[in-house]
Backbone and ligand atoms as CSV (ligand in chain L), in Angstrom:
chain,resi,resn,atom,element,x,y,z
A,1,UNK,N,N,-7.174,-5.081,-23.971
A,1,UNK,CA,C,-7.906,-5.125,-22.700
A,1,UNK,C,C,-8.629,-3.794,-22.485
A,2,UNK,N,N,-9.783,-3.681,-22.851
A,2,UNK,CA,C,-10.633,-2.185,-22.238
A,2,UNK,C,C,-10.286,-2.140,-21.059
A,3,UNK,N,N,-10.392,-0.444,-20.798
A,3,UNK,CA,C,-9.798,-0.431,-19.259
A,3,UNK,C,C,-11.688,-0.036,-18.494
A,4,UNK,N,N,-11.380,0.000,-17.741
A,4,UNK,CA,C,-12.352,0.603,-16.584
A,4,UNK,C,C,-12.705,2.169,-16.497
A,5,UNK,N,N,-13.740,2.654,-16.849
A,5,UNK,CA,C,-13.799,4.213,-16.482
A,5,UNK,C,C,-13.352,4.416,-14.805
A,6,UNK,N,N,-12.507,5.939,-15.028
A,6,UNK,CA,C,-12.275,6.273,-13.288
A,6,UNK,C,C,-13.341,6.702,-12.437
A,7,UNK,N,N,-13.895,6.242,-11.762
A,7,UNK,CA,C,-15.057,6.806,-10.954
A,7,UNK,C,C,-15.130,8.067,-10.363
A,8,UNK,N,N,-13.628,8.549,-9.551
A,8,UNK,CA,C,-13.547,9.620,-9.170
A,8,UNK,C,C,-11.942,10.221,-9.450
A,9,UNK,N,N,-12.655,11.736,-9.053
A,9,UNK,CA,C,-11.211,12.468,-9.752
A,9,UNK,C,C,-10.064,12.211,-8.459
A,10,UNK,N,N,-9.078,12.107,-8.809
A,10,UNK,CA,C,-7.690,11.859,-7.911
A,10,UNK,C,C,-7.801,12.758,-6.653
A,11,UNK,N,N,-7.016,12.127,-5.531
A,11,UNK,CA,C,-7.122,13.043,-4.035
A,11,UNK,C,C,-5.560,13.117,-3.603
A,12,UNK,N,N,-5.191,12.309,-4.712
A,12,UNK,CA,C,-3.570,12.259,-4.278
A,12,UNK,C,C,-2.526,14.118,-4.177
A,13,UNK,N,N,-2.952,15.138,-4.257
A,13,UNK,CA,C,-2.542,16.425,-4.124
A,13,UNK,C,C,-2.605,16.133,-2.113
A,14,UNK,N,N,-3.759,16.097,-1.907
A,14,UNK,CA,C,-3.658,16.158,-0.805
A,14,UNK,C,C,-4.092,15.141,0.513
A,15,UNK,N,N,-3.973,13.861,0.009
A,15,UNK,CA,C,-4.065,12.643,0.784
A,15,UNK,C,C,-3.370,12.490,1.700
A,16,UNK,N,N,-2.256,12.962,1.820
A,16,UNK,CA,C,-1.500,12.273,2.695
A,16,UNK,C,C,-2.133,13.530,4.292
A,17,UNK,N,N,-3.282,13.867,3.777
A,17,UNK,CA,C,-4.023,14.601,5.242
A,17,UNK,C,C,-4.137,13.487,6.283
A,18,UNK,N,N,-4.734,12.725,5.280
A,18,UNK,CA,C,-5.240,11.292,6.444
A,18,UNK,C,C,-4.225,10.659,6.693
A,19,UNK,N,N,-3.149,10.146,6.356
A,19,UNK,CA,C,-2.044,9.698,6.566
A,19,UNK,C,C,-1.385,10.451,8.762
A,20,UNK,N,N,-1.343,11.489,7.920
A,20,UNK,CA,C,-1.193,12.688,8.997
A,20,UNK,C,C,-2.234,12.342,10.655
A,21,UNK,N,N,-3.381,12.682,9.913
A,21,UNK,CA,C,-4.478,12.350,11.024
A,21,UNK,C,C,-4.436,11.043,11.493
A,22,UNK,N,N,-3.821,10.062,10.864
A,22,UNK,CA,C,-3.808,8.761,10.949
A,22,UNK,C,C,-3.127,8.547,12.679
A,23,UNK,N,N,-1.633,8.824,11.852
A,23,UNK,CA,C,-0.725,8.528,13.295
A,23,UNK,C,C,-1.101,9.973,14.564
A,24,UNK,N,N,-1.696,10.833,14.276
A,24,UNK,CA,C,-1.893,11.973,15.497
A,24,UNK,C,C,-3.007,10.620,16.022
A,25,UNK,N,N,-4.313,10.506,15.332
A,25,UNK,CA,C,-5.173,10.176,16.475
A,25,UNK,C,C,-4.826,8.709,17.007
A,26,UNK,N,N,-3.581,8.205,16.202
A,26,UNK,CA,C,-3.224,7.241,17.082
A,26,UNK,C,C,-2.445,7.109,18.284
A,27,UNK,N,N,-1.554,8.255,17.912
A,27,UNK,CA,C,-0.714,8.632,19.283
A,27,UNK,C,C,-1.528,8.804,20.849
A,28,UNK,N,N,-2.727,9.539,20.411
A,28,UNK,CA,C,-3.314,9.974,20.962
A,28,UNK,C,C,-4.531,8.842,21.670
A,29,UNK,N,N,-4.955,7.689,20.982
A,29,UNK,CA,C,-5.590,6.616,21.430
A,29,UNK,C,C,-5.028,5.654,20.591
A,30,UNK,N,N,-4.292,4.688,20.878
A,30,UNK,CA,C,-3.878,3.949,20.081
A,30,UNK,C,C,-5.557,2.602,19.251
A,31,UNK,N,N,-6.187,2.726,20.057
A,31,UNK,CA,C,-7.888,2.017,19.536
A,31,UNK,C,C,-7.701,2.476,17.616
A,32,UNK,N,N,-7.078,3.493,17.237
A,32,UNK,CA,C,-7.076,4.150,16.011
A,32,UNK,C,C,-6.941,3.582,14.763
A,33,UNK,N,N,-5.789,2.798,15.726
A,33,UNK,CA,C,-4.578,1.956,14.757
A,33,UNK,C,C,-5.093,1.244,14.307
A,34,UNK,N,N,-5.925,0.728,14.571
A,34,UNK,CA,C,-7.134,-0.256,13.511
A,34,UNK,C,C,-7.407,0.445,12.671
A,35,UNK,N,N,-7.448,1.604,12.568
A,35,UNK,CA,C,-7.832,2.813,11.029
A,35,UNK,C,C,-7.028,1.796,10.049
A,36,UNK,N,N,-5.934,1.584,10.371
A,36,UNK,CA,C,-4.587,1.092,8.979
A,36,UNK,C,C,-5.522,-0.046,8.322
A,37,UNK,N,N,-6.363,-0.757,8.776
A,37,UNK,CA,C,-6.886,-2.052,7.984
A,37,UNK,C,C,-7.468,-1.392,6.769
A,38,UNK,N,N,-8.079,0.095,7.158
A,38,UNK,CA,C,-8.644,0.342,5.766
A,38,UNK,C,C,-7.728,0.820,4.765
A,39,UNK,N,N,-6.437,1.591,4.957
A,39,UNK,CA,C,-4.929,1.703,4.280
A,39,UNK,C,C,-5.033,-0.287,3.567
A,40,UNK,N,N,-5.339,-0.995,4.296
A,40,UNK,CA,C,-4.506,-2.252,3.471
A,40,UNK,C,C,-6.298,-2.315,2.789
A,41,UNK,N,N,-7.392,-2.585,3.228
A,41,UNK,CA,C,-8.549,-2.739,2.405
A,41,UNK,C,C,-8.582,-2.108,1.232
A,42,UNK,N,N,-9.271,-0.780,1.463
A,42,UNK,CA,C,-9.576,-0.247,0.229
A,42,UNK,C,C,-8.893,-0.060,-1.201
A,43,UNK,N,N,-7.125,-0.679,-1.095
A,43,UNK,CA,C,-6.438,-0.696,-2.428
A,43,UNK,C,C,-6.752,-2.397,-3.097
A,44,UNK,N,N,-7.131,-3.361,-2.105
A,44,UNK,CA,C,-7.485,-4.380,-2.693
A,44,UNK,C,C,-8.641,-4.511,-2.676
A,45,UNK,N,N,-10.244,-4.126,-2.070
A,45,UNK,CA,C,-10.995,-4.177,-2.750
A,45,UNK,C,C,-11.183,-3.180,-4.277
A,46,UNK,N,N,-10.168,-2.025,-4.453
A,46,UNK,CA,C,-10.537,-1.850,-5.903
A,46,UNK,C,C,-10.585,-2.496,-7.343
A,47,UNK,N,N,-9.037,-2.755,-6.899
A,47,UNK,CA,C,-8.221,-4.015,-7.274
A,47,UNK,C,C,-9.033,-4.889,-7.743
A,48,UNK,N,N,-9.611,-6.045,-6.746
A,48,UNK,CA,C,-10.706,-6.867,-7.140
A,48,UNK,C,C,-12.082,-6.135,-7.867
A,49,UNK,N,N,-12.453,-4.812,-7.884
A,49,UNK,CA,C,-13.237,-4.466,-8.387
A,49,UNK,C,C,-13.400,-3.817,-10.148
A,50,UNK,N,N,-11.507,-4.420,-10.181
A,50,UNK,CA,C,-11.203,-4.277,-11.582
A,50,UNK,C,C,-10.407,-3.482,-11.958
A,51,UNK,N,N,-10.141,-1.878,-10.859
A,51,UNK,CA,C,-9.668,-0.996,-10.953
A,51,UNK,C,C,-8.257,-1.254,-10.929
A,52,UNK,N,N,-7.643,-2.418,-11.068
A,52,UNK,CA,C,-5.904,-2.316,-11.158
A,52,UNK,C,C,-5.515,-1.316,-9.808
A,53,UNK,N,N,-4.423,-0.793,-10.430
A,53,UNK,CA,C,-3.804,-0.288,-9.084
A,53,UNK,C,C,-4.453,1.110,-9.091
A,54,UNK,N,N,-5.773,1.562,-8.918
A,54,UNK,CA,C,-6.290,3.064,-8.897
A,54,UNK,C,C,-6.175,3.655,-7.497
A,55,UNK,N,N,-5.725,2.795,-6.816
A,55,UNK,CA,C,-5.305,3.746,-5.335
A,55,UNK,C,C,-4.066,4.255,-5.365
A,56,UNK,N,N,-3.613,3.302,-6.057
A,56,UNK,CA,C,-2.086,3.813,-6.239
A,56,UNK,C,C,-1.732,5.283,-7.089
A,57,UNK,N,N,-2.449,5.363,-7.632
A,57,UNK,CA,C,-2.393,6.945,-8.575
A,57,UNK,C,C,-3.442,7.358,-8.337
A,58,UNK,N,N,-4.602,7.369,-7.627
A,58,UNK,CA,C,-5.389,8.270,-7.194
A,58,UNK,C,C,-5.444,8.569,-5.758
A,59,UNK,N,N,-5.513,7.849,-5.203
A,59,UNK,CA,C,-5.819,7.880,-3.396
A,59,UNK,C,C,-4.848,8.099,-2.699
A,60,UNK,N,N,-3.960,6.826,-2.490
A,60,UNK,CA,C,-2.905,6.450,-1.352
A,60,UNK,C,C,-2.137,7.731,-0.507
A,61,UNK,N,N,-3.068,7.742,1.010
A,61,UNK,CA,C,-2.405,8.650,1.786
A,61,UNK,C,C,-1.031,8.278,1.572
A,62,UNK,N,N,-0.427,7.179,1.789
A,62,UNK,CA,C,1.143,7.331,1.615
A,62,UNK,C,C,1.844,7.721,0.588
A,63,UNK,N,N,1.175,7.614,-0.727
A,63,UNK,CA,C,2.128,7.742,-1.966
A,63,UNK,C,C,1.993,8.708,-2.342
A,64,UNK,N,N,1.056,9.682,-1.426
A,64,UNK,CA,C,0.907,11.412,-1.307
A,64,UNK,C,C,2.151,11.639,-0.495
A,65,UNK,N,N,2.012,11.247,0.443
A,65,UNK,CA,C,2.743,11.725,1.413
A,65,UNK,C,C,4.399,11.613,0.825
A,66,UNK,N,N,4.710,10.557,0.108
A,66,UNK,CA,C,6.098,10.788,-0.540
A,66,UNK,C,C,6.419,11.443,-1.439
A,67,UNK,N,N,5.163,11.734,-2.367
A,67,UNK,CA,C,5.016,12.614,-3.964
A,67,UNK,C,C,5.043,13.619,-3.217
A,68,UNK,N,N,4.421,13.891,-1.896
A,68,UNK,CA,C,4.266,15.993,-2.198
A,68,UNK,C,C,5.089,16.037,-0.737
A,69,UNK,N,N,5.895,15.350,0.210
A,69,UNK,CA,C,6.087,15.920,1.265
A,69,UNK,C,C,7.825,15.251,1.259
A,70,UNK,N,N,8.118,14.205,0.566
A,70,UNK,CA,C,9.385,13.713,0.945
A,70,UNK,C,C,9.566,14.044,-0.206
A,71,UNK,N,N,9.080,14.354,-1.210
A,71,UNK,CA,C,10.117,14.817,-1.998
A,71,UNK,C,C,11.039,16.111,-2.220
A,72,UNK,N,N,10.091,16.879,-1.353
A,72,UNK,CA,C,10.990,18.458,-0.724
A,72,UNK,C,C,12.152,18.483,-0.571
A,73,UNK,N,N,12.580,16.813,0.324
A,73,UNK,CA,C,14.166,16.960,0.983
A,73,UNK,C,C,14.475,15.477,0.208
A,74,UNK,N,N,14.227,14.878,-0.941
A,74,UNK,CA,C,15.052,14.059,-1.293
A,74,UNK,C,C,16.220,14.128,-2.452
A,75,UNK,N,N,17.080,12.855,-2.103
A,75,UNK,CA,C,18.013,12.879,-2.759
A,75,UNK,C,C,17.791,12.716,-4.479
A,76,UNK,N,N,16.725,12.084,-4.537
A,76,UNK,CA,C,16.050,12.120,-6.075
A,76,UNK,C,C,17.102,10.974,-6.358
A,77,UNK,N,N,18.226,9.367,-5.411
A,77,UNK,CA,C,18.908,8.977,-6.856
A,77,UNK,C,C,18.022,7.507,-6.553
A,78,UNK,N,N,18.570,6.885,-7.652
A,78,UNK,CA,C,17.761,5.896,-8.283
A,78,UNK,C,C,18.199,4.888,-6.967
A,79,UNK,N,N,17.052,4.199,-6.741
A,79,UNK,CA,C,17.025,2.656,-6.460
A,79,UNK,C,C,17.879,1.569,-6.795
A,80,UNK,N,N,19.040,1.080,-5.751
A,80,UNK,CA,C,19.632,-0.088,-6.132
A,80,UNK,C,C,18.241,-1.324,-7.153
A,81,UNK,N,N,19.001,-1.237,-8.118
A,81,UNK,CA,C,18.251,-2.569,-8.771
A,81,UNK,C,C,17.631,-3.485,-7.838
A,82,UNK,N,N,18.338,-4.078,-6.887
A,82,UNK,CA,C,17.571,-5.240,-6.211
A,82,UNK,C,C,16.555,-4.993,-5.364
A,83,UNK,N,N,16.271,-3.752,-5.302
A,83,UNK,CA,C,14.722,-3.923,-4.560
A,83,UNK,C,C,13.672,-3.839,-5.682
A,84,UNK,N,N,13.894,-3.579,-7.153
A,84,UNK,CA,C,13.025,-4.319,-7.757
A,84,UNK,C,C,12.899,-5.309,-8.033
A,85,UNK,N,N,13.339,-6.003,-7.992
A,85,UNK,CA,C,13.295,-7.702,-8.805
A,85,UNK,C,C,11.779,-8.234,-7.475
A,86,UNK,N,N,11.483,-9.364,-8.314
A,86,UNK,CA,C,10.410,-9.956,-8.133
A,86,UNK,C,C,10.356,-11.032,-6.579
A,87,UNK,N,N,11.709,-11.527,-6.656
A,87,UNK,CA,C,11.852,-12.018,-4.800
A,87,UNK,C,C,12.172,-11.044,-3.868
A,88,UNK,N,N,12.108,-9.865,-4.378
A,88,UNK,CA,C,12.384,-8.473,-3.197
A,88,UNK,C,C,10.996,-8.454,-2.711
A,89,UNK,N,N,10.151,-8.423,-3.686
A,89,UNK,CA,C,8.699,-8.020,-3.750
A,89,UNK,C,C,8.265,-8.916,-3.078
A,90,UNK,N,N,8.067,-10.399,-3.329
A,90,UNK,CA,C,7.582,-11.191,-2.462
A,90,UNK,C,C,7.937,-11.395,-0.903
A,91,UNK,N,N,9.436,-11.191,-1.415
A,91,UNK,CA,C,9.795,-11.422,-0.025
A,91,UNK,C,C,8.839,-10.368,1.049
A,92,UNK,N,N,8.941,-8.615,0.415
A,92,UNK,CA,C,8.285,-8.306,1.259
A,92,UNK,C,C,6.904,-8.332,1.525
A,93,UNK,N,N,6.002,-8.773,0.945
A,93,UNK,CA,C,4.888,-9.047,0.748
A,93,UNK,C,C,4.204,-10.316,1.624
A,94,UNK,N,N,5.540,-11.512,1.828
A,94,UNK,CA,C,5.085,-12.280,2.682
A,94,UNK,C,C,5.655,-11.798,4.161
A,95,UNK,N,N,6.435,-10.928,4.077
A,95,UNK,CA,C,6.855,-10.250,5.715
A,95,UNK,C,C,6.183,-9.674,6.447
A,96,UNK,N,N,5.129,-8.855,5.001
A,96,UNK,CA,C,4.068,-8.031,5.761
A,96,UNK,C,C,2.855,-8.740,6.405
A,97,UNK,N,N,2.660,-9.712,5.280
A,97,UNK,CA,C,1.436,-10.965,5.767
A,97,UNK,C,C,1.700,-11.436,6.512
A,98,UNK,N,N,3.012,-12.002,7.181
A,98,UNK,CA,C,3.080,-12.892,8.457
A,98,UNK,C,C,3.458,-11.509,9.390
A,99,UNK,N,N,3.242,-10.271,9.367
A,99,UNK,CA,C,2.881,-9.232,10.834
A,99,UNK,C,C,1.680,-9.239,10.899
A,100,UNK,N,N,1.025,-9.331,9.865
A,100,UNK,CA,C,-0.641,-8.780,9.635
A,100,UNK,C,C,-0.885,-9.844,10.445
A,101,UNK,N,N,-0.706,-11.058,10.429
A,101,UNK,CA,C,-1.818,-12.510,10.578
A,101,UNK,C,C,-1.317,-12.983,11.974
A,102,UNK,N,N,0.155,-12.551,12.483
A,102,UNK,CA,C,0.766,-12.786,13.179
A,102,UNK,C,C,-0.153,-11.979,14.637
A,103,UNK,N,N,-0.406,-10.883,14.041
A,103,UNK,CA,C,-0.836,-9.980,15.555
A,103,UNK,C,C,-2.123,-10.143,15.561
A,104,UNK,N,N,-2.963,-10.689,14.648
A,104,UNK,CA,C,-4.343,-11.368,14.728
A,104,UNK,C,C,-3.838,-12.797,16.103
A,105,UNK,N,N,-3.149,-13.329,15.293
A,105,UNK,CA,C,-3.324,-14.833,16.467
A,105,UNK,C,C,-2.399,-14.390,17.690
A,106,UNK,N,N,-1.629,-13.399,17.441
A,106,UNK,CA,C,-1.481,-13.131,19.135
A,106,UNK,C,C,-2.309,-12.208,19.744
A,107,UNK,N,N,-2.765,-11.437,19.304
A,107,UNK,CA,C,-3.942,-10.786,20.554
A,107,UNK,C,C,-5.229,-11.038,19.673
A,108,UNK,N,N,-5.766,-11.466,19.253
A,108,UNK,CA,C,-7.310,-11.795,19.011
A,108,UNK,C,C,-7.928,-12.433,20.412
A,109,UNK,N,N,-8.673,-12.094,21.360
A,109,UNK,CA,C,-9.816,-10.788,20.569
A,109,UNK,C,C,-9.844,-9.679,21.277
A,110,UNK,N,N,-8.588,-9.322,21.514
A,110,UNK,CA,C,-7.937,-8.304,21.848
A,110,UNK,C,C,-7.957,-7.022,21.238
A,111,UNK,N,N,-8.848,-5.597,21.322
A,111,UNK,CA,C,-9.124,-5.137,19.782
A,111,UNK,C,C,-7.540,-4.279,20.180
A,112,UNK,N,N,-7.326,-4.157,21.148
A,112,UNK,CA,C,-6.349,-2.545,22.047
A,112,UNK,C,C,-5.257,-3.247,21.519
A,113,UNK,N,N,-5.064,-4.819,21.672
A,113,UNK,CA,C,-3.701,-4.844,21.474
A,113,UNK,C,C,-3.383,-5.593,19.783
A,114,UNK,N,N,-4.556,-5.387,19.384
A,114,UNK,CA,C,-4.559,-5.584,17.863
A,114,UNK,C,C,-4.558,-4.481,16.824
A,115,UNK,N,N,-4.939,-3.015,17.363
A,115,UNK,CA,C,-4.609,-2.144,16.965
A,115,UNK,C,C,-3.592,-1.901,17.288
A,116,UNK,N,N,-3.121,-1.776,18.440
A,116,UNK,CA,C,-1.393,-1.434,18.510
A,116,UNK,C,C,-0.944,-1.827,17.703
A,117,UNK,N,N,-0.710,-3.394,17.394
A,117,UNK,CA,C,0.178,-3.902,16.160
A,117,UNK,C,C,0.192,-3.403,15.069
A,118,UNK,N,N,-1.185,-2.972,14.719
A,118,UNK,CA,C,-1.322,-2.571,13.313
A,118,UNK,C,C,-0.850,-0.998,13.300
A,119,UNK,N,N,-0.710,-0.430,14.348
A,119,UNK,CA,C,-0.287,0.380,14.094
A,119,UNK,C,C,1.294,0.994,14.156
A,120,UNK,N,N,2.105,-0.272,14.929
A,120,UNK,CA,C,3.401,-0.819,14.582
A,120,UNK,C,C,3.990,-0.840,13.291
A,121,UNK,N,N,2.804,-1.673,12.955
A,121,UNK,CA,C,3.488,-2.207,11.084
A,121,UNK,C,C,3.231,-1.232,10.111
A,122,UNK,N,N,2.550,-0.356,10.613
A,122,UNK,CA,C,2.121,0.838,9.660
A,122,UNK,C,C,3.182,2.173,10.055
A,123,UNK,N,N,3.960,2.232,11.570
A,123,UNK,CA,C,5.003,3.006,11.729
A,123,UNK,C,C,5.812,2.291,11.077
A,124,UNK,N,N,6.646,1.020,11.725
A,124,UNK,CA,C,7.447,0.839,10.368
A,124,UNK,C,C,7.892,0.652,8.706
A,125,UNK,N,N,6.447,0.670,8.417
A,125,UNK,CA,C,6.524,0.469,6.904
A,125,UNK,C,C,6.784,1.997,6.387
A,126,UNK,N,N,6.192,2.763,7.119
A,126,UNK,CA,C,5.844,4.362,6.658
A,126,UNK,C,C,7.605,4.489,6.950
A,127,UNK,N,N,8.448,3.980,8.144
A,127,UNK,CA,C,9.537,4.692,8.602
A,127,UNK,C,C,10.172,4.128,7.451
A,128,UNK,N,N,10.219,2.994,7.082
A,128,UNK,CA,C,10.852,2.668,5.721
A,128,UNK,C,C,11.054,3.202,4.682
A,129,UNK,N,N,9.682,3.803,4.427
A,129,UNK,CA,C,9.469,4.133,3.197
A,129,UNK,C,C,10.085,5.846,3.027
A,130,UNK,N,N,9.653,6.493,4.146
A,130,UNK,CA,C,10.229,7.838,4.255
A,130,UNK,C,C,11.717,7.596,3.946
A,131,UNK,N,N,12.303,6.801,5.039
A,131,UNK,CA,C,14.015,7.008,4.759
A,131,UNK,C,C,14.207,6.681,3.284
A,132,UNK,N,N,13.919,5.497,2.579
A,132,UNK,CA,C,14.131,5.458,1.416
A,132,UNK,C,C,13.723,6.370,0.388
A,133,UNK,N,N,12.644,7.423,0.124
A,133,UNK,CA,C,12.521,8.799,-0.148
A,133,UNK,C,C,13.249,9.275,0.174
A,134,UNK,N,N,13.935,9.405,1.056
A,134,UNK,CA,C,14.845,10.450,1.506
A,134,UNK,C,C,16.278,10.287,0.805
A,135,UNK,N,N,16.588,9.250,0.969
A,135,UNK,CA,C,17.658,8.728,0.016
A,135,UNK,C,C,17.979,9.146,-1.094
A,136,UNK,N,N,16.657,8.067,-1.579
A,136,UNK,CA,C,16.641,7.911,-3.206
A,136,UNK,C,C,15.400,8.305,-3.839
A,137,UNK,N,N,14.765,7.971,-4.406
A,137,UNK,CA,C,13.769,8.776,-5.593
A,137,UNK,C,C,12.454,8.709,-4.373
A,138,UNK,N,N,10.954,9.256,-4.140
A,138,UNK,CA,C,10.411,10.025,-3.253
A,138,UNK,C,C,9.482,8.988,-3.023
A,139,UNK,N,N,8.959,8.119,-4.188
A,139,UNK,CA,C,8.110,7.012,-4.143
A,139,UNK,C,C,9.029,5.666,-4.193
A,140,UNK,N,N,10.540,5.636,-3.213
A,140,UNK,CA,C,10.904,4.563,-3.758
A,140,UNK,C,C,10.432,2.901,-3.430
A,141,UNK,N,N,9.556,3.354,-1.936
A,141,UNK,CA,C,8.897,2.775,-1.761
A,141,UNK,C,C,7.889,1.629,-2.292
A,142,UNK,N,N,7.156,2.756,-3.047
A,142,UNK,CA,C,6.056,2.162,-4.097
A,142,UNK,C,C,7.298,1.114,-4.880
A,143,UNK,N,N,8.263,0.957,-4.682
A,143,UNK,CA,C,8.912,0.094,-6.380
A,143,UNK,C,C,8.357,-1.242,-5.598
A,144,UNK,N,N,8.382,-2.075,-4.468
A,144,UNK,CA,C,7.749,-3.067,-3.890
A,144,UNK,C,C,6.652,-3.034,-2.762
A,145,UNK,N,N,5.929,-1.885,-2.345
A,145,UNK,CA,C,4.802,-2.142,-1.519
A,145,UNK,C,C,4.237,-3.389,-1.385
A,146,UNK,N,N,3.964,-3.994,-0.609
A,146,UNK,CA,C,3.092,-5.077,-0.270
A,146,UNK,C,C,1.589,-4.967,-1.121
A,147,UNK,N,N,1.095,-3.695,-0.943
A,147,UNK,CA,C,-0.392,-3.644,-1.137
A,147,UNK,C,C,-0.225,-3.278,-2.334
A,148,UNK,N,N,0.704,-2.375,-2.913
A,148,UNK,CA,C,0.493,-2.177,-4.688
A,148,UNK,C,C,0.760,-3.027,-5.368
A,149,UNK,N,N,1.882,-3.785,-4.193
A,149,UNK,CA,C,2.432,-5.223,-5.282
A,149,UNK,C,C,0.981,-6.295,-5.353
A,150,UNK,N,N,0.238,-6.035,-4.079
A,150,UNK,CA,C,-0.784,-7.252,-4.156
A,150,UNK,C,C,-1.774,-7.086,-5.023
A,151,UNK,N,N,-1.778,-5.349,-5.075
A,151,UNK,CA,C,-3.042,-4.747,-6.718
A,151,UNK,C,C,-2.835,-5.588,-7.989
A,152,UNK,N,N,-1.426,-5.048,-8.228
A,152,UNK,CA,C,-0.982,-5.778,-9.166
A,152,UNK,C,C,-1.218,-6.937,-9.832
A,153,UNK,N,N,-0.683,-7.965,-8.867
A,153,UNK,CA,C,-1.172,-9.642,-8.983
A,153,UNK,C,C,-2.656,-9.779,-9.181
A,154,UNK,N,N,-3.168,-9.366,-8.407
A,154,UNK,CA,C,-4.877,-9.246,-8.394
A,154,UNK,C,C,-5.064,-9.219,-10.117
A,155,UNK,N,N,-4.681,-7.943,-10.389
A,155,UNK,CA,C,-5.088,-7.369,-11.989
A,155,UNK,C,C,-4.716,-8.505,-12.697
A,156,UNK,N,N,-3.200,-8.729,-12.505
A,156,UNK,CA,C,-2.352,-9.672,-13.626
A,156,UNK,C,C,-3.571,-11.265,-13.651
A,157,UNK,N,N,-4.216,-11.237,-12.432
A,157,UNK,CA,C,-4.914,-12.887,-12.550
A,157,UNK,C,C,-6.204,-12.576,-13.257
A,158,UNK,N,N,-6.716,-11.378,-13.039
A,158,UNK,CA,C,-7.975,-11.027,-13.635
A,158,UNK,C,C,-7.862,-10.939,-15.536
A,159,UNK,N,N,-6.700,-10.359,-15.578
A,159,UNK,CA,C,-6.559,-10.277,-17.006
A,159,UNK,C,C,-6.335,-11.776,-17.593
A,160,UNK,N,N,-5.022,-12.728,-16.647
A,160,UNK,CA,C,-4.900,-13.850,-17.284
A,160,UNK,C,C,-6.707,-14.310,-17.252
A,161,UNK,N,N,-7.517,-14.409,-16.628
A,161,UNK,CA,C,-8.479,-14.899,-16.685
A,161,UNK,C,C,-9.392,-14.372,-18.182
A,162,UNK,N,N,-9.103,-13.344,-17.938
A,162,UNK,CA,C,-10.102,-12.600,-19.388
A,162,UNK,C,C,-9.551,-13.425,-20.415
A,163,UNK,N,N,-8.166,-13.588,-20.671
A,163,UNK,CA,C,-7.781,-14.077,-22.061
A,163,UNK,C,C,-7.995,-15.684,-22.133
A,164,UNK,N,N,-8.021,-16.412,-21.157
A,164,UNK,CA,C,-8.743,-17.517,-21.035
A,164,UNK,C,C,-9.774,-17.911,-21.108
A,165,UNK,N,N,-10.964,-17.014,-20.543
A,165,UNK,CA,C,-12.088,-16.767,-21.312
A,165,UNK,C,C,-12.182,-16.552,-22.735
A,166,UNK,N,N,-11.870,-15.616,-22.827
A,166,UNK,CA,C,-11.728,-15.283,-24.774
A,166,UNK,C,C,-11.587,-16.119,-25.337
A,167,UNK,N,N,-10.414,-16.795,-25.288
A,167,UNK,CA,C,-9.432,-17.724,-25.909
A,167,UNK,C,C,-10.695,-19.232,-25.865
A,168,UNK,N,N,-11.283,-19.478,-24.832
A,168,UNK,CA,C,-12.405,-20.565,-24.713
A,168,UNK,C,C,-13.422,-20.300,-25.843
A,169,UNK,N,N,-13.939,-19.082,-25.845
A,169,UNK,CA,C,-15.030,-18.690,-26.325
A,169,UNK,C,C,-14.467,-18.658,-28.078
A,170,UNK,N,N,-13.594,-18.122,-28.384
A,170,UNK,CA,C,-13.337,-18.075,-30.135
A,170,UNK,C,C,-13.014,-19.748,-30.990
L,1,SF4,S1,S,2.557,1.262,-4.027
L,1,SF4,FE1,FE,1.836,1.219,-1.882
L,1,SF4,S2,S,2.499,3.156,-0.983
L,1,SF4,FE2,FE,2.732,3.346,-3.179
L,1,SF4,S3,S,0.865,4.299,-3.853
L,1,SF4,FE3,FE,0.529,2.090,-4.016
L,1,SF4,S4,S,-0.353,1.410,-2.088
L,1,SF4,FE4,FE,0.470,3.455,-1.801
């Protein structure tokens, strides 16, 4: 499978700025919290743009924020096995989709109280993810993210597609 040239050089040293700025200017106007749609956008439009998971090792205010800031005070130990397996992942993946879609059909077209939500699900996912850094290894997070897990799948269908192509064509 040729890969994709990287377009740009990595920001992950110091991403998790926006992360930071994220929740201040939300505290501060919660209208903000709509910022998070682009946290869930921009790792799946890359995704679809071929790039596999390139937010995930280049961008992601959060997976900065655990690489250079929770890992100061973590415990560094490994991850119970079962939050990798593959119904951990889904499971959380459809938990996150039914908050996402959930606070659309309860306040649409509500923007104040549709950013709040989103900026709910983005405190608790972040509060998650910190304690579990804190715990155990700094990205333990990343082992099932919703959005890296959804990169993922993205890639895995794009590739099954390439070899189906191929496979047509020889
Ligand atoms: S797995 Fe999730 S939190 Fe981790 S780097 Fe990727 S998008 Fe960010």
């Amino acid at each position: 499978m040729t890969r994709k040239s990287i377009p740009f050089r990595s920001i992950q040293d110091w991403s998790f700025i926006f992360l930071i700025l994220f929740f201040v200017l939300s505290f501060i106007d919660r209208r903000f919290g709509i910022l998070g749609l682009v946290c869930l956008a921009v790792p799946l439009i890359l995704a679809l743009l071929g790039y596999g998971r390139l937010h995930c090792s280049h961008v992601c205010p959060r997976g900065s924020f655990f690489g250079k800031v929770v890992s100061r005070i973590s415990m560094e130990r490994k991850l119970p096995p079962f939050f990798r397996t593959l119904e951990f992942r889904y499971a959380a993946l459809v938990l996150m989709a039914m908050c996402l879609v959930g606070n659309v059909f309860r306040f649409y077209p509500d923007l104040t109280a549709m950013a709040n939500g989103m900026f709910q699900v983005m405190t608790a996912s972040f509060a998650v993810g910190t304690i579990l850094g804190i715990f155990f290894k700094p990205r333990s997070w990343c082992t099932f993210c919703p959005i890296g897990f959804s990169a993922s799948l993205i890639k895995e269908a794009q590739d099954q597609h390439k070899i189906r192509r191929k496979s047509g064509n020889s």
